[in-house]
C-alpha positions as CSV (number, residue, x, y, z in Angstrom):
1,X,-10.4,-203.4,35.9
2,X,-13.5,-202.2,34.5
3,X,-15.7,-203.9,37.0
4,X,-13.4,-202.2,39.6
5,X,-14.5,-198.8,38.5
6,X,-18.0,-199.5,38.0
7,X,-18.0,-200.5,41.9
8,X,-15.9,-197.7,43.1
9,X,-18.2,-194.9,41.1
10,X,-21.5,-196.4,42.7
11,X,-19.9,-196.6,46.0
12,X,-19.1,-192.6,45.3
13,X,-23.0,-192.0,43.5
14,X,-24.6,-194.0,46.9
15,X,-22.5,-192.0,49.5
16,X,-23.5,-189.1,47.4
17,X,-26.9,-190.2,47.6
18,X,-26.9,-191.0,51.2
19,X,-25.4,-187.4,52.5
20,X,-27.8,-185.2,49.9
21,X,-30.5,-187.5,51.7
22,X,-29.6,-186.0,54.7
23,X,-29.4,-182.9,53.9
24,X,-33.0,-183.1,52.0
25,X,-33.6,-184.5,55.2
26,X,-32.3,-181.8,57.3
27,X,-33.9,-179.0,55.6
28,X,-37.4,-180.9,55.9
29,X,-36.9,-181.1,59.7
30,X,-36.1,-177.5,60.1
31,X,-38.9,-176.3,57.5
32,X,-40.7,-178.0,60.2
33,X,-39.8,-177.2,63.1
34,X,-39.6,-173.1,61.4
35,X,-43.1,-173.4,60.6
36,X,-44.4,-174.6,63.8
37,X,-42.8,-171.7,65.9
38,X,-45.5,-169.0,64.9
39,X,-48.1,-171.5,65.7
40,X,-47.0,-172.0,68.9
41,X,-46.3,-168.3,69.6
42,X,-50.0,-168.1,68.7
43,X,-51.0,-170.4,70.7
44,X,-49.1,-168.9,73.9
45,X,-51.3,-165.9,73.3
46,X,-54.3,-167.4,72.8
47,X,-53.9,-169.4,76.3
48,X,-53.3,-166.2,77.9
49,X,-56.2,-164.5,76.5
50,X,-58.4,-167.8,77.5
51,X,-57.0,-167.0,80.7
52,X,-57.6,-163.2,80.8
53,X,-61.4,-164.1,79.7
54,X,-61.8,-167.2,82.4
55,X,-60.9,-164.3,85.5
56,X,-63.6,-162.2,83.8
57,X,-65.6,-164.2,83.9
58,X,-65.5,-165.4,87.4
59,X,-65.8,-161.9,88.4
60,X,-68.9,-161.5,86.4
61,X,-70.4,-164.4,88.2
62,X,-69.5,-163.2,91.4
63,X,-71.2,-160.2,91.2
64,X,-74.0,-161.9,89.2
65,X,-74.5,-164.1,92.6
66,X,-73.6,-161.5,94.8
67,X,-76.8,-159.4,92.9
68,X,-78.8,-162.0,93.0
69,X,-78.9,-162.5,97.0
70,X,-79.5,-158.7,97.7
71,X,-82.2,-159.1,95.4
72,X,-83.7,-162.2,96.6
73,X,-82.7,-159.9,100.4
74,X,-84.9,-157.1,99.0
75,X,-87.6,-158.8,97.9
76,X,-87.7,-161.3,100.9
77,X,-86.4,-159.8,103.8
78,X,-88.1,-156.5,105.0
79,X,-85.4,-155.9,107.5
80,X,-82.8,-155.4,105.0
81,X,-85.2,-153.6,102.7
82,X,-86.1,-151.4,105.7
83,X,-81.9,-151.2,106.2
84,X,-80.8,-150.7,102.6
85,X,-83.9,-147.7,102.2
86,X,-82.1,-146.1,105.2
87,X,-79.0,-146.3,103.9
88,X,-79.6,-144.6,100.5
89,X,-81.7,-141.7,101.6
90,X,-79.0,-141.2,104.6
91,X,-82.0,-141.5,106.9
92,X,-81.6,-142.7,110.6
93,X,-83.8,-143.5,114.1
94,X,-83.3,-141.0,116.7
95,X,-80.6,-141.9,119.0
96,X,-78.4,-144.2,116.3
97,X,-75.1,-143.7,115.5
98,X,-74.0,-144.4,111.7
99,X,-70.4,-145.5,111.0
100,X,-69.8,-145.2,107.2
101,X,-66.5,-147.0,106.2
102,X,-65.5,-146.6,102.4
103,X,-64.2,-149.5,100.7
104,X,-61.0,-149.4,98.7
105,X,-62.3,-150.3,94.5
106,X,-60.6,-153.1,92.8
């Protein structure tokens, strides 16, 4: 009889065991996963910003390179020094017709 008890109270104290386990268990996971959810937040908004930075860049570039063949034009190419000189003191030959077109910024 007594043995009978004995094995009924550590069947109840291991199922008692195994489902506060789980729990413990449980609450680890979400602790988890509850902490990771800022960090992932933060890194959304650091990949945009990466982004953000990467177009600025390439527009940077582009009007590095863009600089650096009219200066390379200027210092090379008399024509287009003779053109661009024309250009900035609104100068012209006699008989030429100037069309001025204004772009649209960015």
């Amino acid at each position: 009889m007594k043995l009978k008890r004995l094995e009924a109270q550590t069947r109840v104290i291991c199922t008692f065991n195994r489902i506060v386990f789980g729990v413990l268990a449980l609450v680890l996971s979400l602790a988890v996963v509850a902490s990771a959810l800022p960090q992932r937040r933060r890194h959304a908004e650091l990949e945009d910003k990466l982004q953000r930075v990467l177009q600025d860049e390439k527009k940077v570039i582009a009007e590095h390179e863009y600089r650096e063949t009219e200066y390379r034009a200027l210092k090379d190419d008399p024509a287009f020094l003779e053109l661009k000189a024309m250009d900035r003191l609104n100068l012209r030959r006699d008989g030429e017709k100037i069309f001025r077109f204004q772009r649209e910024e960015d």
